[in-house]
N, C-alpha and C positions, 0 to 999 in steps of 0.2 A: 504494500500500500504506500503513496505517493501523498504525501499531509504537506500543504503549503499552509505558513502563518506567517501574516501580515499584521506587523509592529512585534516588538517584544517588549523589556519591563516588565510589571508583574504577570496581565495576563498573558500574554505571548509567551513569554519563557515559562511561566508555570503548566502551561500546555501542552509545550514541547518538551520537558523535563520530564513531566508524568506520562507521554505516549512514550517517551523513549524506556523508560520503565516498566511498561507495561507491553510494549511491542521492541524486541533487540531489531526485528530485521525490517522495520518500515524504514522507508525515506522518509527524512525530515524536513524539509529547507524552511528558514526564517527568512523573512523579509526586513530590515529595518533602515526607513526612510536616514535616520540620524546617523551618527558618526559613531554613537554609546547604545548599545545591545541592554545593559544589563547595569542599571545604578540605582543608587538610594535615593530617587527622589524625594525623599520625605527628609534627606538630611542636608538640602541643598542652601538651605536658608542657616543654616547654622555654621556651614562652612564659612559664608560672607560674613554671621559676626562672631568669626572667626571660634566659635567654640571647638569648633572641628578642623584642626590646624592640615590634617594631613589631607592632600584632594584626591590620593587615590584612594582612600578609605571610601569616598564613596564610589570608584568604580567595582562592581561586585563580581562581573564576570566578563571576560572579552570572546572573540571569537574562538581564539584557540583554547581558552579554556574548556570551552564550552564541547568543543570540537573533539579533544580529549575526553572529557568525561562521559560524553551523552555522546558522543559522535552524531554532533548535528550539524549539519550545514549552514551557518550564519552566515549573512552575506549582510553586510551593515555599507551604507551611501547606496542604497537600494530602493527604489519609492516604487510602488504596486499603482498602476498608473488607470486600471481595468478589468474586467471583466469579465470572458465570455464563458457564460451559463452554460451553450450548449456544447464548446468543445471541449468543456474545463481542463481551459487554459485562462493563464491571467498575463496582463503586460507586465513590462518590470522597467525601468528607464536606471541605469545607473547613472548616480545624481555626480561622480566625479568625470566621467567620458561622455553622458551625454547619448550611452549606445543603450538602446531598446531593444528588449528581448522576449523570446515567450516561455511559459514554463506551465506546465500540466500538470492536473492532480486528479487524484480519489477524492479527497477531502481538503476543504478549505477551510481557516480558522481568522474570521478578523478580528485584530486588536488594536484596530486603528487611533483609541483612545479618546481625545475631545479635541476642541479646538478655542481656543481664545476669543473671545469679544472685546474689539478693542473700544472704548467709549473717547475717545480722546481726536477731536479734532483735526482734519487733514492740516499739515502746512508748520505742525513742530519742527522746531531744527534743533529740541534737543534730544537727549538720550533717551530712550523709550525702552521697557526691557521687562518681559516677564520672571516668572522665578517658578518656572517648569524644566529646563535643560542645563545640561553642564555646561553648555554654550553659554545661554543665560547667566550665571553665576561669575564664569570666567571674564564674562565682556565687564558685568558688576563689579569685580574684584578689582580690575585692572583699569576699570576710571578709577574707584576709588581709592585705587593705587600713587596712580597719576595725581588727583586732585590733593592728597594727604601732602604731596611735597618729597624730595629726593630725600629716600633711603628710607621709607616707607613699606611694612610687610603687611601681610592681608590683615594679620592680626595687631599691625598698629594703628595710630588715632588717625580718626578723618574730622577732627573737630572744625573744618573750616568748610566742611561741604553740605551743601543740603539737596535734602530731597523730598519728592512729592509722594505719596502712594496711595492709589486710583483706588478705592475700594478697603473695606475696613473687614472683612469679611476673615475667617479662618487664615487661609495663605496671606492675604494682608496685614494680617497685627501680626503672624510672625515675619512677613519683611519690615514693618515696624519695627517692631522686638530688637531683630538682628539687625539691622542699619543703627538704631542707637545706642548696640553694644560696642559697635565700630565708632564712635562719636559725631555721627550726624546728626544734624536737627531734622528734625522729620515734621511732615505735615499729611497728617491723612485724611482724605476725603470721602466721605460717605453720602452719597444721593442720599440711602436711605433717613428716615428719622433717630437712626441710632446704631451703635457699631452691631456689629454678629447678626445678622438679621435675623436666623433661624432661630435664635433665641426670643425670648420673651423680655419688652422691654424692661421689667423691675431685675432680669438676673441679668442684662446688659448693661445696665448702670452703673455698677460696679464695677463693671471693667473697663468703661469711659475714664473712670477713676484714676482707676490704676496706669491709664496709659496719660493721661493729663499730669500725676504725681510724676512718673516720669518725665516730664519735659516734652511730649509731643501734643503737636496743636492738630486739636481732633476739631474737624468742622465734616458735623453733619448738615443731612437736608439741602448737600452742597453736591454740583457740579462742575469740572474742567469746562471752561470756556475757549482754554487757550495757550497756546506756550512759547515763546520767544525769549532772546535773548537773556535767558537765566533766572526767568520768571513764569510765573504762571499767573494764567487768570481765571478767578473762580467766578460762580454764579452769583455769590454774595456781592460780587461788586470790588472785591479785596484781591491783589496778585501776592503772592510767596516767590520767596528765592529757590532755586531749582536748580541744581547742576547734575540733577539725576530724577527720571520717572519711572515709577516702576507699577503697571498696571496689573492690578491684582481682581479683576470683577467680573469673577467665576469664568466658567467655561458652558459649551454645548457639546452633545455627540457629534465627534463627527462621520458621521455617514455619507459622506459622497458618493463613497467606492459603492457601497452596497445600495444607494440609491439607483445610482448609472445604470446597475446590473440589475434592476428591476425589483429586486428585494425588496420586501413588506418593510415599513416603515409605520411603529408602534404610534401610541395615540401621545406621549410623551414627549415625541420630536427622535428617539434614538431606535434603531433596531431593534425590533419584536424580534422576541426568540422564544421557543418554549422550555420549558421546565430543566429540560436537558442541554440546552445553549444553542439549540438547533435552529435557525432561522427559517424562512419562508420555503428555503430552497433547500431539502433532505442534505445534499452535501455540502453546505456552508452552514457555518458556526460562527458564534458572535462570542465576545467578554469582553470587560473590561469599561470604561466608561464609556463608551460610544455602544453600550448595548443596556436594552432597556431591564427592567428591573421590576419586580412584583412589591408592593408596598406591603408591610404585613398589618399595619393598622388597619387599610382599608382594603385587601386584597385586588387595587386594581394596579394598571401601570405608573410605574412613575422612574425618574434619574436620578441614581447616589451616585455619585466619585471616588469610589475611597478604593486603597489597592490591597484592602482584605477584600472583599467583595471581586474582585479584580483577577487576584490569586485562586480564589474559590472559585469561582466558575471558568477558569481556566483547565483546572482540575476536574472539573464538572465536566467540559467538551470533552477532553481527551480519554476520558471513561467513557463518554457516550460512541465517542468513534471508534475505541478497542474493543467495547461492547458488539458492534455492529460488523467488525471483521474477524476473519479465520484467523486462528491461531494467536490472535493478542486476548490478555488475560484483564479483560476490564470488566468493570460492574458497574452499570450506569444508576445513577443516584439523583433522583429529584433536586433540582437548586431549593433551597430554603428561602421563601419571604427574607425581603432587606427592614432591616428596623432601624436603617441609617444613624449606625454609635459612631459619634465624632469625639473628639477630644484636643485641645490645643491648650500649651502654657504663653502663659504673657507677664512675663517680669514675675518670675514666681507665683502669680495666682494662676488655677487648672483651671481650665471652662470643658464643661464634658454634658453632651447631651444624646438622648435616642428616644426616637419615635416621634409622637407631633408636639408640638407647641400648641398653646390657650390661643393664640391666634387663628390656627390652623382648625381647631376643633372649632370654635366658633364662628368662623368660615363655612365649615361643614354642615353646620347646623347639630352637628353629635351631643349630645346632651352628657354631662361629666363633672367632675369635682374635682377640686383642688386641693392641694397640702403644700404649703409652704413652714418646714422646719429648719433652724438655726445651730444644728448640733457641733460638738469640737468633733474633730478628727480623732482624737483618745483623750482618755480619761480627765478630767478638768484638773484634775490634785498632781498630773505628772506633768514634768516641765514640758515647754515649748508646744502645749495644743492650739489648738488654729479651731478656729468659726469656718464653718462652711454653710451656704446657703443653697439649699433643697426645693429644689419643688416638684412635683408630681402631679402627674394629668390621669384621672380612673373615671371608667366609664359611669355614669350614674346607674343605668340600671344592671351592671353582670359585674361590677367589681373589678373588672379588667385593669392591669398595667396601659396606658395608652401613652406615655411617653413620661421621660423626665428630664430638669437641667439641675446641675451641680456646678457653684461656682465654690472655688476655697483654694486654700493651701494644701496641706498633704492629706493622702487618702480620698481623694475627690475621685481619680482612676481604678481603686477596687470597689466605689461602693455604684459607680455610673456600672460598669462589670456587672455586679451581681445582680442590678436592678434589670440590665441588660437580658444576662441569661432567665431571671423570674420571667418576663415576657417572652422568651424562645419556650420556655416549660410550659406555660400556660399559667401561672401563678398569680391568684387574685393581690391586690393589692393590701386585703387585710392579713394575707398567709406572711404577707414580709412581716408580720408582726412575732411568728411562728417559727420563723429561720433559725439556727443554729450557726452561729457565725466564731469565728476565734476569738477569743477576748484575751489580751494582758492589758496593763496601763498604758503602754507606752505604744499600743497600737488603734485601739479604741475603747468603747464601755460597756459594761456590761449588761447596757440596754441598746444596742450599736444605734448609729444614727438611721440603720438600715429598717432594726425593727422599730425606732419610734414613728418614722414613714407607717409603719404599718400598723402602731396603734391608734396612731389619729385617723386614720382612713379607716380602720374596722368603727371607732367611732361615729365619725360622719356617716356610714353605712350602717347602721343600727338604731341612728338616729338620737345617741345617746351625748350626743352636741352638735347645731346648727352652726355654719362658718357666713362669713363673708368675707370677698375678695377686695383688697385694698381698692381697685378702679370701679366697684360698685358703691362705694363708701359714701360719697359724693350724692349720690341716687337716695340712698337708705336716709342720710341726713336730712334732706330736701321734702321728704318724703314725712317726717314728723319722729324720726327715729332719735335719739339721743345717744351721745357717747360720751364711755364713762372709760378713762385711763386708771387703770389697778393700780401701776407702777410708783415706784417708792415717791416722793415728791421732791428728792432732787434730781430724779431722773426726769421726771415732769418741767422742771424746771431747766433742766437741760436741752431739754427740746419736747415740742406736743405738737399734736395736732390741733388744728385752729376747732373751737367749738369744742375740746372735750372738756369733763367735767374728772379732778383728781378726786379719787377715792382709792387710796393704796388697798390692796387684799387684806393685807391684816389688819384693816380696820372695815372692812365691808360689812360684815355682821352686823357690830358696835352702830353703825353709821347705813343703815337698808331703809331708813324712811327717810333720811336726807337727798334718797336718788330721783331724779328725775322722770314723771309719768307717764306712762306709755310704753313702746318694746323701746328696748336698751340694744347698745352693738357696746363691748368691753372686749378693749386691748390692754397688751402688757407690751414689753421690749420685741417678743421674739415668737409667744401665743401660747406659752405655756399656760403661766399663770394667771392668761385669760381664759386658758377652760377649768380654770380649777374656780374660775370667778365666773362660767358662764352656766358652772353645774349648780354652784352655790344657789344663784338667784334661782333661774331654773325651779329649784328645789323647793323655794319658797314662792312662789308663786309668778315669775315673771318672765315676758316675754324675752329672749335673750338671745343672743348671737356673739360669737367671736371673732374677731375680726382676724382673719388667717395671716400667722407670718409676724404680726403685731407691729410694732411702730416701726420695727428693721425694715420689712419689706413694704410698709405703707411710703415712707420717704425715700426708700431708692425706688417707687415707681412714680412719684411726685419728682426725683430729679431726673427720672428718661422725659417726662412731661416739659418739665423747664425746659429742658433741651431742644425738644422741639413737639410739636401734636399731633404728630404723626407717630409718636412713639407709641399712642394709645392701646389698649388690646381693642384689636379691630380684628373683623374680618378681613381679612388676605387676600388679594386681588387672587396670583397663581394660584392657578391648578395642579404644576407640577413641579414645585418650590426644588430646586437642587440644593442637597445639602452639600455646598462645598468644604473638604476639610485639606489637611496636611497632606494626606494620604493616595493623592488623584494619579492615574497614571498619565503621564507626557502624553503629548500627540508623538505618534508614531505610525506610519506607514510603509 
């Protein structure tokens, strides 16, 4: 058997790796448009600031390695130019001669990957440059080589250069990140209302924060107007210094190749394929980001990026094509619904999310509840525990996982994991209450931040306390509600909400007919100590509600609002929101 794949990185080469494993005596040939077969795209932002000194640590494998190991045929300066269905044959143009050639197969695998959207104005005459390729990286390193001044390494200061970055999104805060680990001033622009879209604007707030405390000038609600002479001009009306651009605002499938050749093309915008990565046409096969993708919230199509999903259904083709020939030893395996798990660090804080966002669900019209908790990372009594900020999306009527985000410091990555794999199992959101998880001090508590998720949500779903969301708060007020702040009264006096009334918890009892008539909504700091004040009243006769997340989460979704009103939890224009992360594989052809 004769298997051509077109692109490598993760899907391409996890495709070819695994038929070569599972078939010694097939022909293999790879296609790869680029000059690099085989790299760490996900490490390519940290070589520029400089954490990652060495640049061949990200190349992972070359032709000849590959060639050796797997005895495959790589042919890299190669671009797959075509098509033809019925001779299956495809064109080949080598990108350094310029000579077109044809090549035949049994089986075809595209991993063509995505392609760029550039937003950025025809007629810049400065530097423009994504942070997809080792191309990329190199051209990046070596301005800001240049621009640092004679005797200058990758990993010294570039404190006299600035730059702009197009997009605030996952691959954008870390070229943020890494550009101001190098010493540039950065400025990054976000059309949208607020940085990370896919998040929800009270857990995006925070991380506006954090990259404002660092020194970069975040301007949302903002677009590129324009670029000249070492400047930019934005939509506010305001130009930045610029001697470097780096457009980060996302990607598409790109499907060309498989469009030409008449291939189905999903309701998504990328290649339909079914369960098995098999596309329209029995002997062509799709992975990777330019192939479309089953949502597991809502079982229909949609586009993730990320190069676990990439890797996976690479693996996934190449069983289904060993499966189908004599003599290779494959076992073809259903692809698994995508729950799009992203993850990205930004100046020490983790942001990590999967499944939908309150946006998204309320777009959808899905009816659902929310949790927002405040827990450390481990134990409070052992040094150096960290706050992290939780929230969680469950169906209102089946208890369902339907998505969550975690912003913090450490422990944000095993606990976004486990809530992860509870939604691959099928696990309600009350059972997280139920988990058995490892406990010491110095890793987390002995009520993990995982099961408190789950006993506030068994809660809510028992109906043994009523919540509200910080962006209804406003509604509930207007509406003749009254709010009554539990929290001590110098923390009242530290900061409140306009309109509440102080009644510390240990004086609620003492002080129950000094409250206010009619239903109550009562917060604390963070919503604990508001349901221990929302059970009290409750108990004695009142109408009552707690305000989820408590004053934490009511002001960081009042500072996504200052920032702009677009940050609101709205419904969501897209249909098929790409979650962009770290994780994307290159355009490769």
């Amino acid at each position: 058997m004769k298997i051509l794949i077109v692109g490598g990185v993760a899907g391409g080469m996890s495709a070819a790796t695994r038929m070569r494993r599972l078939d010694e005596a097939a022909e293999i040939i790879v296609f790869e448009r680029g000059h690099y077969v085989s790299f760490a795209n996900c490490g390519l932002p940290y070589y520029v600031g400089g954490l990652i000194e060495d640049r061949s640590a990200l190349l992972l494998q070359t032709p000849e390695s590959l060639a050796s190991r797997f005895r495959l045929d790589v042919r890299i300066d190669h671009e797959v130019t075509g098509i033809d269905r019925a001779a299956r044959t495809v064109s080949v143009r080598d990108t350094v001669t310029g000579t077109v050639t044809t090549e035949g197969f049994d089986r075809l695998v595209l991993a063509a990957g995505a392609t760029t959207r550039s937003v950025l104005p025809a007629g810049s005459d400065l530097p423009v440059h994504t942070l997809r390729t080792v191309d990329d990286v190199d051209q990046i390193t070596a301005l800001l080589t240049r621009a640092s001044g004679p005797g200058s390494a990758v990993t010294g200061p570039a404190a006299t250069v600035a730059a702009v970055v197009i997009g605030a999104g996952f691959i954008g805060l870390e070229a943020v990140e890494n550009l101001v680990l190098r010493g540039v001033q950065v400025t990054a622009v976000e059309f949208a209302g607020q940085v990370l879209g896919p998040l929800d604007p009270e857990m995006a707030a925070p991380v506006a924060a954090v990259l404002k405390a660092h020194g970069v000038d975040v301007r949302v609600d903002t677009s590129v107007r324009g670029a000249s002479a070492g400047r930019v001009l934005l939509s506010d009306g305001t130009d930045v210094a610029a001697d470097l651009i780096i457009e980060a605002t996302g990607v598409l499938p790109d499907t060309s190749l498989a469009a030409a050749a008449g291939l189905r093309i999903g309701e998504s915008g990328a290649i339909w394929v079914d369960d098995t990565q098999r596309t329209s046409d029995p002997l062509i096969y799709a992975v990777g980001d330019g192939a479309e993708k089953i949502d597991a919230i809502s079982g229909g199509p949609t586009r993730i990026a990320m190069a676990g999903l990439a890797n996976r259904h690479g693996r996934a083709a190449a069983d289904s094509i060993a499966d189908s020939a004599a003599g290779a030893s494959g076992v073809s395996v259903a692809a698994e619904p995508a729950f799009g798990v992203a993850i990205v660090g930004v100046f020490g804080t983790t942001v990590a999310m999967v499944g939908w966002s309150e946006r998204r669900l309320l777009a959808s019209g899905r009816g659902h509840r929310v949790v927002h908790t405040h827990p450390s990372d481990h134990a409070g009594y052992y040094p150096r525990a960290e706050q992290m900020s939780v929230k969680l999306l469950v169906d209102a009527a089946t208890d369902a996982i339907l998505g969550a985000q975690i912003v913090g410091g450490h422990g944000v990555d095993k606990r976004i994991d486990v809530i992860a794999t509870a939604m691959a199992g099928g696990l309600t959101a009350s059972a997280l209450s139920r988990l058995e998880l490892a406990y010491a001090p110095q890793y987390g508590s002995a009520k993990d931040p995982i099961n408190q998720l789950g006993y506030v949500a068994d809660n809510l779903a028992a109906g043994t306390t009523r919540s509200l969301q910080w962006h209804e708060l406003a509604a509930a007020l207007a509406a003749g509600e009254a709010l009554v702040d539990v929290r001590t009264a110098g923390e009242f006096a530290a900061g409140s909400i306009p309109g509440a009334v102080n009644v510390p918890l240990d004086e609620l009892r003492d002080r129950f007919g000094d409250l206010p008539a009619g239903p109550l909504v009562v917060h604390c700091q963070v919503g604990q100590r508001g349901h221990t004040a929302a059970r009290l009243l409750s108990q004695l006769g009142r109408e009552v509600r707690n305000l989820d997340g408590g004053y934490k989460t009511w002001a960081a979704g009042a500072a996504a609002l200052a920032a702009s009103p677009r940050a609101a939890v709205a419904p969501a224009p897209p249909v098929f929101p790409v979650v962009p992360t770290l994780s994307t594989e290159r355009i490769v052809a």
